[in-house]
C-alpha positions as a Markdown table, in Angstrom:
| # | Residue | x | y | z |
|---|---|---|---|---|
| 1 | Unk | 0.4 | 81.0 | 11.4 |
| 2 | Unk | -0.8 | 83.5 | 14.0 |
| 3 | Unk | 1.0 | 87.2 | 14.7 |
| 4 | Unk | 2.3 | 86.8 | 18.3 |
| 5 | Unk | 1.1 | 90.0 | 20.7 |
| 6 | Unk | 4.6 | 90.9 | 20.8 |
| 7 | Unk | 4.6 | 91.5 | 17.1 |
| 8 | Unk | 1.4 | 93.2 | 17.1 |
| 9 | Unk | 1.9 | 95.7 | 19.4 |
| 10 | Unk | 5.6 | 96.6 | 18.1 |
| 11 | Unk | 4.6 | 97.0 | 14.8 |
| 12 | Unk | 1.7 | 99.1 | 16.0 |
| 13 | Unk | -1.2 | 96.7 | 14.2 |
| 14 | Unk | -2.7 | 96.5 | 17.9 |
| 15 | Unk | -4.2 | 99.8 | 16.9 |
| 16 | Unk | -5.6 | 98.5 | 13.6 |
| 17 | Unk | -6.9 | 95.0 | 14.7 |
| 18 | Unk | -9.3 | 96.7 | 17.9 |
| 19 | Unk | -11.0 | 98.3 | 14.5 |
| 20 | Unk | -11.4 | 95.1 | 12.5 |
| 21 | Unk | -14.7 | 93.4 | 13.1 |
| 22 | Unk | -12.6 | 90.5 | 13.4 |
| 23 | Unk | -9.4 | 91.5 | 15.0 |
| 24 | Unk | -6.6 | 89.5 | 13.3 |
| 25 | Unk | -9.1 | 87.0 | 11.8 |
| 26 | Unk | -10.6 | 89.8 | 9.8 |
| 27 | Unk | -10.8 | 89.2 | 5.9 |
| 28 | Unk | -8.6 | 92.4 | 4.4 |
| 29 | Unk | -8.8 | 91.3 | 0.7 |
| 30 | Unk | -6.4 | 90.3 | -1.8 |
| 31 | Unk | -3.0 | 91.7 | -1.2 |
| 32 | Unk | -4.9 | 93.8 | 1.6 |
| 33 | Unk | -6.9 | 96.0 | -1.0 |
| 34 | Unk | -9.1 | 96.6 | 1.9 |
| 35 | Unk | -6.9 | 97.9 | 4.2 |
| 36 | Unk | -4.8 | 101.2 | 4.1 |
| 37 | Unk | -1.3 | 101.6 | 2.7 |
| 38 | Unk | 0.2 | 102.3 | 6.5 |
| 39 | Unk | -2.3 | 99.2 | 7.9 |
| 40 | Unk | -0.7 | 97.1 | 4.6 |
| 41 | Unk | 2.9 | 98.2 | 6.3 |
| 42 | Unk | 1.8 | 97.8 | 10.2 |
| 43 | Unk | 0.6 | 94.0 | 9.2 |
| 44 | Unk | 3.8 | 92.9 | 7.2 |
| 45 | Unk | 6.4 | 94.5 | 9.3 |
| 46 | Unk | 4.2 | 92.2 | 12.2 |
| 47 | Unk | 4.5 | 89.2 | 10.0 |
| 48 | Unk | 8.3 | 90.0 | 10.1 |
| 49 | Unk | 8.5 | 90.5 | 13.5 |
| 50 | Unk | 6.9 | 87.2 | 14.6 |
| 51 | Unk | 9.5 | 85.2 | 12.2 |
| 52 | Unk | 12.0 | 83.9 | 14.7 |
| 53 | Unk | 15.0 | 84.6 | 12.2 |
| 54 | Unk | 18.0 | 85.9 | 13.5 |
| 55 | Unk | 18.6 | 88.9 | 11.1 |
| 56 | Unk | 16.0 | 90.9 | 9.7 |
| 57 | Unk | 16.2 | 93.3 | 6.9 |
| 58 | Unk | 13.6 | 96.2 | 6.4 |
| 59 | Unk | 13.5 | 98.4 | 3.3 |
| 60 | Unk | 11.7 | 101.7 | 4.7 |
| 61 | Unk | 9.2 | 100.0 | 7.0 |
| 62 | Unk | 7.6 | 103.2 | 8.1 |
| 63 | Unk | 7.1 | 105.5 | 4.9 |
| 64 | Unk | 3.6 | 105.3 | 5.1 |
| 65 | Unk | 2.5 | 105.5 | 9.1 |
| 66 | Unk | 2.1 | 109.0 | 10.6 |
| 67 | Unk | 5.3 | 110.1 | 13.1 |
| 68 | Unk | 3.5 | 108.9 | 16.5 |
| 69 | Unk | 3.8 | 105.4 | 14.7 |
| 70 | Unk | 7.1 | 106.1 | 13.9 |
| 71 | Unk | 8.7 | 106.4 | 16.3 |
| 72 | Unk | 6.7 | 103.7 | 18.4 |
| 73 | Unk | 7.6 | 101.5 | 15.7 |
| 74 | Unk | 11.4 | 102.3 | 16.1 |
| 75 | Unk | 11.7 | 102.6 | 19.4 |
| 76 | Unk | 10.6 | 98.5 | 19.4 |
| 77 | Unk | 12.8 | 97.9 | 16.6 |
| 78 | Unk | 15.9 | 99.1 | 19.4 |
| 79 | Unk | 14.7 | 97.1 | 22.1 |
| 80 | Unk | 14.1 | 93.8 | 19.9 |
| 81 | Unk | 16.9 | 92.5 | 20.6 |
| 82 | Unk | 17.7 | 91.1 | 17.0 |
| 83 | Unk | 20.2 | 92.5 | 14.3 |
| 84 | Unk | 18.3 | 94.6 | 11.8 |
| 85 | Unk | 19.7 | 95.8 | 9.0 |
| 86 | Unk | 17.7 | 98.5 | 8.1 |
| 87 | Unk | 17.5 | 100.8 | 4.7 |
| 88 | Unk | 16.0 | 104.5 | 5.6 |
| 89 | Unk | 16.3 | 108.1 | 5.2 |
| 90 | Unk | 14.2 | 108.7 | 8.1 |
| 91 | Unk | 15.3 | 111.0 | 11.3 |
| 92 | Unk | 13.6 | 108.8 | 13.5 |
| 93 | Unk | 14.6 | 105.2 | 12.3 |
| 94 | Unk | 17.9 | 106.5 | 11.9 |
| 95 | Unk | 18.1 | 107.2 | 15.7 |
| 96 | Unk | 16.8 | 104.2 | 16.6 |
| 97 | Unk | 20.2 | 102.1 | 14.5 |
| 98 | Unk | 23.1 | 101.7 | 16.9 |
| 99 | Unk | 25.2 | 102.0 | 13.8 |
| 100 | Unk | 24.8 | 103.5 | 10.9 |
């Protein structure tokens, strides 16, 4: 029940995991107590991410990363590939939706 590389790195975790003593292995408590509220979002947008279902739907995935992340974060939400329904009020999400 791994996160693929793929995942990692679109959800921006990749920046998280190099400072976890044990990278994606690390213990991060219950319900991630021990990590920050953007690492909480980075790690379950990655679970998502790595689910090979053809439709995904986010609710605000990014309300709690700073804008660098952001817009990493959308711009590899576009190029996924996969139909996202997505629910934001953010600038930079919203450009990354082909529709809105």
């Amino acid at each position: 029940d791994g996160v693929s590389a793929r995942a990692t790195a679109a959800s921006g975790l990749d920046d998280v995991l190099t400072h976890l003593p044990e990278g994606l292995a690390s213990q991060v408590g219950e319900q991630g107590r021990l990590l920050s509220g953007g690492q909480r979002q980075r790690l379950l947008l990655a679970r998502a991410l790595h689910q090979p279902q053809p439709v995904l739907v986010l609710h605000e995935p990014t309300t709690s990363v700073d804008s660098v992340t952001e817009d990493r974060i959308a711009r590899a939400l576009r190029a996924s590939g996969r139909t996202i329904v997505l629910i934001t009020t953010g600038p930079t999400l919203l450009s990354a939706c082909h529709r809105v």
